[in-house]
C-alpha angles and dihedrals in degrees: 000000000000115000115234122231109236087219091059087048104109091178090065079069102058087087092057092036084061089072091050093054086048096050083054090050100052093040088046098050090034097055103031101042077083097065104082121197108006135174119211117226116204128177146116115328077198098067126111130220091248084060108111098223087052091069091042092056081050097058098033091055081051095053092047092050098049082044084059094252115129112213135218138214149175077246089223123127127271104049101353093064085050090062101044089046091056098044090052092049094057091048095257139153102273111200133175138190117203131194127203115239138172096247092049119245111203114207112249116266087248098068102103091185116036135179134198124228137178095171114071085198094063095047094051096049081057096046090058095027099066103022129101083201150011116223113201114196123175115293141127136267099318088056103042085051082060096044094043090044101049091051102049087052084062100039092047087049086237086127130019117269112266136165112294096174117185114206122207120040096198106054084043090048107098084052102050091047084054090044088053105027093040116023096031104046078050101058098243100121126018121252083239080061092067083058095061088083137034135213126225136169095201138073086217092058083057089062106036088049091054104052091033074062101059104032103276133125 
């Protein structure tokens, strides 16, 4: 058997890896508990900006901002930048969380506070944390883990519920067939489950669901 060299050992670390979770942790609460009311943003990194629904996170993350909502990101470019963008024009708060990846993503050049994280755990505890609500628009794997996420922490009772609103019904389409064809007809959610979020096609249903949400009019 071949012998292992204690150098090579990346388990020895997690003691000392413990400290670096931690230090996210602090920066993150300590920077963003000044926020107030914010509203998280998800969607495609991918996205130009001659995608339609690049034009439509624009003008929802406007129309929160204006609403006094900040928004966050993962300050990355696609649909991220768009909000952003939009945030930054209407005078709000423009936030982004970035994550360090092996193939760098550089935070958009409308993100006014950014923070750093190696951890995705970490990030994701900041983007529910400190949001009112979660918008989904459409994106790829990194989006749909928010949005399922998300939506299983409320379903499961772990987090209060709160607004997860996904925008565009007909990119989310094909999913939301399957959720109610497939895995409701087996058993494996509730009919109550498909409540826990809500569909919308304009920026202006983002807002008026949110602050139906909370009270506001």
């Amino acid at each position: 058997m071949a012998k292992i060299n204690i150098k090579d050992d990346f388990t020895k670390d997690d003691t000392w890896r413990v400290f670096r979770i931690m230090s996210e942790f602090v920066e993150g609460f300590e920077i963003l508990s000044e926020i107030g009311r914010a509203v998280s943003i998800f969607g495609s990194s991918r996205s130009s900006s001659a995608y339609k629904y690049y034009r439509l996170a624009e003008d929802t993350a406007y129309r929160l901002a204006k609403a006094g909502y900040a928004v966050i990101t993962g300050s990355g470019p696609g649909i991220m930048e768009a909000a952003n963008k939009g945030t930054k024009r209407a005078g709000g708060k423009s936030i982004g969380l970035n994550i360090q990846l092996p193939s760098e993503q550089r935070s958009n050049k409308y993100v006014d506070t950014l923070l750093d994280f190696h951890y995705f755990f970490v990030r994701k505890v900041m983007f529910v944390k400190y949001a009112k609500a979660f918008v989904i628009m459409p994106g790829g794997y990194g989006t749909l883990d928010e949005f399922t996420e998300a939506i299983n922490l409320i379903q499961t009772h772990r987090i209060s519920k709160f607004p997860v609103v996904l925008f565009g019904s007909d990119y989310w389409k094909g999913m939301l067939d399957w959720l109610k064809e497939k895995v409701l007809k087996d058993g494996n959610i509730s009919r109550q489950d498909l409540n826990i979020f809500t569909v919308v096609d304009e920026p202006k249903e983002v807002v008026r669901v949110i602050n139906k949400f909370y009270g506001k009019t």
